[in-house]
N, C-alpha and C positions, 0 to 999 in steps of 0.2 A: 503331630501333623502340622504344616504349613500349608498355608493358602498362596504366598510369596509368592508368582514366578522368580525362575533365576534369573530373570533382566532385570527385575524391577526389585533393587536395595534399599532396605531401611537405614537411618545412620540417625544417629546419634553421638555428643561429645561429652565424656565427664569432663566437668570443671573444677581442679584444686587449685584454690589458691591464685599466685602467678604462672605456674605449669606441672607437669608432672617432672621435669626435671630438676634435684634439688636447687642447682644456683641460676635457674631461670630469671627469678628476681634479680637477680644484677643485670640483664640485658636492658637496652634502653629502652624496649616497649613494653616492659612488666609493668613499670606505677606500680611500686611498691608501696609510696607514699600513700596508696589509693585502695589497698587492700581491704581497707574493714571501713567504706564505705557502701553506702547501695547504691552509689552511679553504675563505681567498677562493676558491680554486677551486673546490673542493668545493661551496661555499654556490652560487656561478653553476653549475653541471653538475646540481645537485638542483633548480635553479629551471624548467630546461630540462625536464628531464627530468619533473617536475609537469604540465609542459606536453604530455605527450605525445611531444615533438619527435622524431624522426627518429635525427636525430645532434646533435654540435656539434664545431665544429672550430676547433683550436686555432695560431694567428699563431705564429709564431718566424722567423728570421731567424740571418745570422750577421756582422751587425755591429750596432752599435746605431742605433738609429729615427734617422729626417732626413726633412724636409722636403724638401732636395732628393731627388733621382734617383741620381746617380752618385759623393755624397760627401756628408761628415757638415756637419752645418750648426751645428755648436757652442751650441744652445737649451740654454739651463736651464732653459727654463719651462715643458716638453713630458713626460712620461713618457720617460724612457730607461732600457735595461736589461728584460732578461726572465728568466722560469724557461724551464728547458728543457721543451719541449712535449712529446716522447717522456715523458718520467719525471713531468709533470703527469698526462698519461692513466693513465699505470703508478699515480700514485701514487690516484687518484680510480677506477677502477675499481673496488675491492672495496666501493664508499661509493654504487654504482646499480648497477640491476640490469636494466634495459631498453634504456635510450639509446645510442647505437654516440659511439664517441673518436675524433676523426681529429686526430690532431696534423701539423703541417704537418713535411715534413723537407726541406732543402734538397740538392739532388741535387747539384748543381755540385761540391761541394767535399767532400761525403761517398763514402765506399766502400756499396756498394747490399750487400756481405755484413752490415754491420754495420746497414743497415739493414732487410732483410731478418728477419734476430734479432730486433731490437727490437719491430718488427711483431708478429710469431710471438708473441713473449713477452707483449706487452698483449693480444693474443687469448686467449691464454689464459689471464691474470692476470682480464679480461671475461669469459669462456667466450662468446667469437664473437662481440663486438662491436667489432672494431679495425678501423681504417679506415689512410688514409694520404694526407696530401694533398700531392702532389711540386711543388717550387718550384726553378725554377732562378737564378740572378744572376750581373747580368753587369757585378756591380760591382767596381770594382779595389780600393777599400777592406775589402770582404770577402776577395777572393783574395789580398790580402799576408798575412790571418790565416794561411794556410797556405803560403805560398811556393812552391807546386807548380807554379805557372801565375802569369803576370801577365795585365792585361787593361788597355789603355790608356784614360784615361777618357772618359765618353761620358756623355751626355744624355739628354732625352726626344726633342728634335729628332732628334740624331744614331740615335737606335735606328729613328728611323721610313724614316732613310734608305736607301737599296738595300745599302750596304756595311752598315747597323745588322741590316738583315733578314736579310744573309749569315750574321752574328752568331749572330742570334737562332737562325736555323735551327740551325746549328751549335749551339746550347746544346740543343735543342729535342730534336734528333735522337740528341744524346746521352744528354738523360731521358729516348726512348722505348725504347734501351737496354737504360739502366740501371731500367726497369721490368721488361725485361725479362726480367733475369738477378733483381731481387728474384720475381718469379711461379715462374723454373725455379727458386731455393733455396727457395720454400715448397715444391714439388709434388717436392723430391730424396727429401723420405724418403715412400714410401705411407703409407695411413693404417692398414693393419697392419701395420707395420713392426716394432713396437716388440709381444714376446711375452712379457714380463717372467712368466718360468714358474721358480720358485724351486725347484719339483723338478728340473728337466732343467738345471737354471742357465743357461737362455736368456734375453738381455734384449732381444736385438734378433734380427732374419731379416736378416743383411747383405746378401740378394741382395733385400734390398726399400729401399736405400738406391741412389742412381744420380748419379753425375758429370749435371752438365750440360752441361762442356765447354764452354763458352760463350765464340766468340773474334770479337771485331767491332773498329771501329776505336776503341774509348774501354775496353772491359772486355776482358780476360781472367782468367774466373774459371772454376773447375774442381768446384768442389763437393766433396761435397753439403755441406747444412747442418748447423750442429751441433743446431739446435732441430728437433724431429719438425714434420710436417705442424699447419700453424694449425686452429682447430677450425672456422674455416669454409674449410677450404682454400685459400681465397684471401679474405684480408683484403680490406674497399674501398681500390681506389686513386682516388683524384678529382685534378682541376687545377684551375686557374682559366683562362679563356682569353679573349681578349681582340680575333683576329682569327687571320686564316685559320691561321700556323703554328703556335701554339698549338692552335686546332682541330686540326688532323693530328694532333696527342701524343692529347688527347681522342678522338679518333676508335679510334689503334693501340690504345691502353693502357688508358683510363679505365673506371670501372663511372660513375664520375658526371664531369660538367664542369660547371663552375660558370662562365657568361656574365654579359655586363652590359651588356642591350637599356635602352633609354632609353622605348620603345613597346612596342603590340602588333605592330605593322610591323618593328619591329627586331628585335624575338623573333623572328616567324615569319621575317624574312630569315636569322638566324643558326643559327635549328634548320635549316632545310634545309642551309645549308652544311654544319655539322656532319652530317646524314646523308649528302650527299654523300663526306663524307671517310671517313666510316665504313662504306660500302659500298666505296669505292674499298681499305682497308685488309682487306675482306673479311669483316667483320663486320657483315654488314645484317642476319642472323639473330639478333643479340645484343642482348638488355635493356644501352642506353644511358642514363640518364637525364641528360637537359639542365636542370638549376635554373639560375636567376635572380638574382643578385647585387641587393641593397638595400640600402641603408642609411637606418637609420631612428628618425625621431623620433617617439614615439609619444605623444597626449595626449588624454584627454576632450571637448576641445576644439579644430578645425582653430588656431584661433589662440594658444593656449598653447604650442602645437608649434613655430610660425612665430616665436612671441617666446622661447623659451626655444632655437629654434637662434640667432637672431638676439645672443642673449645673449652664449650659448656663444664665437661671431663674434667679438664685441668684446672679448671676455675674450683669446681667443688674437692680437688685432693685426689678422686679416684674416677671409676669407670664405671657410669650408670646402668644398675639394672634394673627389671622390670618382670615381675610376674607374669605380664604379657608379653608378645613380639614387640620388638623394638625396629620402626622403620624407618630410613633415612633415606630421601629420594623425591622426584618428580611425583606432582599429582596425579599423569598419565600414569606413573612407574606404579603409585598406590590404586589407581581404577584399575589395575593390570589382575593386582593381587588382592582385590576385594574380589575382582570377577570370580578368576579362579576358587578362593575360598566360598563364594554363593552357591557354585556349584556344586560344593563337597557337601554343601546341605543346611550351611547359616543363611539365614534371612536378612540379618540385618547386621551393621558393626557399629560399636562403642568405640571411638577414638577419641583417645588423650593426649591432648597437645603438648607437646614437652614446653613450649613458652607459648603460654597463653596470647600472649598479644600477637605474635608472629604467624602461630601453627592454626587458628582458629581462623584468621581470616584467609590463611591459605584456604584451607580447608574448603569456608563457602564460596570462596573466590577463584578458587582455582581448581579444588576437586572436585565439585560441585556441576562445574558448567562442564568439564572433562565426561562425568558420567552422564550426562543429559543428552548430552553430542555422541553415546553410545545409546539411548534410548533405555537406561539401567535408573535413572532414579527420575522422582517429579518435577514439572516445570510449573506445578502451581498447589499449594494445599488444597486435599480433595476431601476433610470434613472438618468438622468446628469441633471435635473431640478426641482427646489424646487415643483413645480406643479407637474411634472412628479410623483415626491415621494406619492403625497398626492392622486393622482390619476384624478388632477383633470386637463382637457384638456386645450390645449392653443387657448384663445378666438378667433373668425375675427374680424378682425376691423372693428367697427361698420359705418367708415365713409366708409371705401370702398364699403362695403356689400349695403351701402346706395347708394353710383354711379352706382354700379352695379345694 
């Protein structure tokens, strides 16, 4: 279900890097030099955020960038290397004051206690604006980082095949998990838990702290947290989804899933899936939002956009693709085909600036006041919480609701 009218769009921008096109960083407004400081960040989150946006959500990984799929492709001519995306939000929260942070965390190879914490902690470093966007990999050059697991190597062919699917599930079912056990260590402490009464020398109510217990075939965790209740109870978890078992993680776990329809026909085929999976999971009563994965070249002119990806093209060797639509055109030309796609039943879109320094300030600058001047998105942030933004409530704690 959606609460969304179709005039009124959510947006949001992932941020990698210099942009999502690989030789982005040679244009002159990348500051490459300035990648792995927290200004650059900073200065993209405030650009965003100018814009009104949503959220914005931050790339990371645990190996470094490739072209290929299932191993490193040895480029020197690409961006490689990242900040870590948890500790970019940490560090850029106290620098906005509206816009929600979802840094991506990779669940595969992480402990969901320690990510759990971190969550909790950038909500409340925000006061309620912390998000989380879970990524699994099922790559063997990220699992040797840790030694805990091998995974033999594999492809884009091979992941599409029945044994690649078996895979996938299995990675799939175990981020729904390990979602799950991050949700019971936000909700282990209530939200009066903590009585910090300096006369009685009380700082907590222990019997308002609760085990979760939590035993399946991937976690055995026991609780509770060490970090109290997040100030929105339950951070945003979001995913990316790409086809049906992915939709299922979206459907159990997610407040948002982030798709990548090529049409209005493919929207509206892949929202209905995804509500079928989220009724089938038991939540048809629950604020879902489905956004729209884009990637985008944004210019004054449709044909600026077409010559300056076409540039970008030659610059990097070949012809950039993208797991999502790839669009190059006017702001008006993208309020056109956001409308269109709202109505096939996404609420909100994720776009990825192909040069970050370029395509971002179109964005709040240009696309922004386009859809405003249609009466389709906000002309002023309308709550103090990333939830709040998306309309979606702040949960009870599911252990107190259970004492009670």
């Amino acid at each position: 279900m959606s609460s969304t009218p179709a005039s009124h769009l959510h947006l949001a921008v992932a941020l990698d890097g210099t942009g999502w096109h690989p030789a982005s960083w040679r244009e002159q407004v990348a500051r490459p030099h300035e990648l792995f400081t927290a200004g650059y960040w900073a200065d993209q989150v405030a650009e965003a955020e100018r814009g009104l946006l949503d959220f914005v959500t931050l790339e990371d990984g645990l190996g470094l960038q490739s072209s290929h799929y299932g191993e490193l492709d040895g480029r020197t001519d690409q961006v490689r290397g990242r900040l870590d995306a948890v500790l970019i939000a940490a560090r850029i929260a106290p620098l906005t004051r509206h816009i929600g942070l979802v840094p991506t965390a990779v669940v595969t190879h992480t402990e969901p206690f320690h990510i759990s914490k971190a969550i909790a902690t950038l909500d409340y470093v925000s006061t309620g604006r912390a998000g989380l966007r879970v990524q699994i990999t099922a790559r063997p050059n990220e699992a040797d980082h840790f030694g805990r697991r091998t995974f033999p190597p594999i492809d884009l062919e091979q992941l599409r095949s029945p044994a690649g699917q078996e895979r996938l599930t299995d990675l799939f079912d175990e981020a729904a998990d390990y979602v799950e056990v991050v949700r019971r260590l936000w909700d282990s402490w209530e939200d009066d838990a903590e009585i910090r009464d300096a006369a009685t020398g009380r700082f907590i109510d222990r019997d308002k702290l609760h085990y979760i217990d939590f035993e399946g075939p991937h976690f055995s965790v026991k609780g509770p947290s060490i970090t109290p209740r997040p100030p929105q109870g339950q951070p945003l978890v979001t995913a990316l989804a790409h086809q049906t078992v992915p939709y299922r993680l979206v459907a159990r776990q997610a407040d948002v899933g982030y798709v990548t329809p090529q049409d209005a026909a493919d929207a509206r085929a892949i929202v209905a899936e995804v509500r079928t999976e989220q009724e089938r999971a038991g939540r048809a009563g629950e604020l879902l939002h489905v956004f729209g994965d884009l990637v985008v070249f944004l210019d004054d002119e449709q044909a600026a956009a077409e010559d300056r990806r076409a540039r970008l093209d030659s610059l990097a060797g070949q012809p950039y693709a993208s797991d999502a639509r790839i669009f190059a055109g006017t702001p008006a030309q993208l309020a056109d085909l956001l409308q269109e796609l709202g109505e096939a039943g996404l609420s909100g879109f994720r776009l990825r600036p192909a040069v970050t320094g370029h395509d971002l300030p179109a964005i709040s600058r240009g696309l922004v006041p386009e859809l405003q001047r249609r009466g389709a998105f906000r002309t002023a942030y309308e709550a103090d919480t990333l939830r709040g933004l998306l309309g979606l409530p702040r949960p009870a704690n599911r252990y107190a609701t259970a004492t009670a």
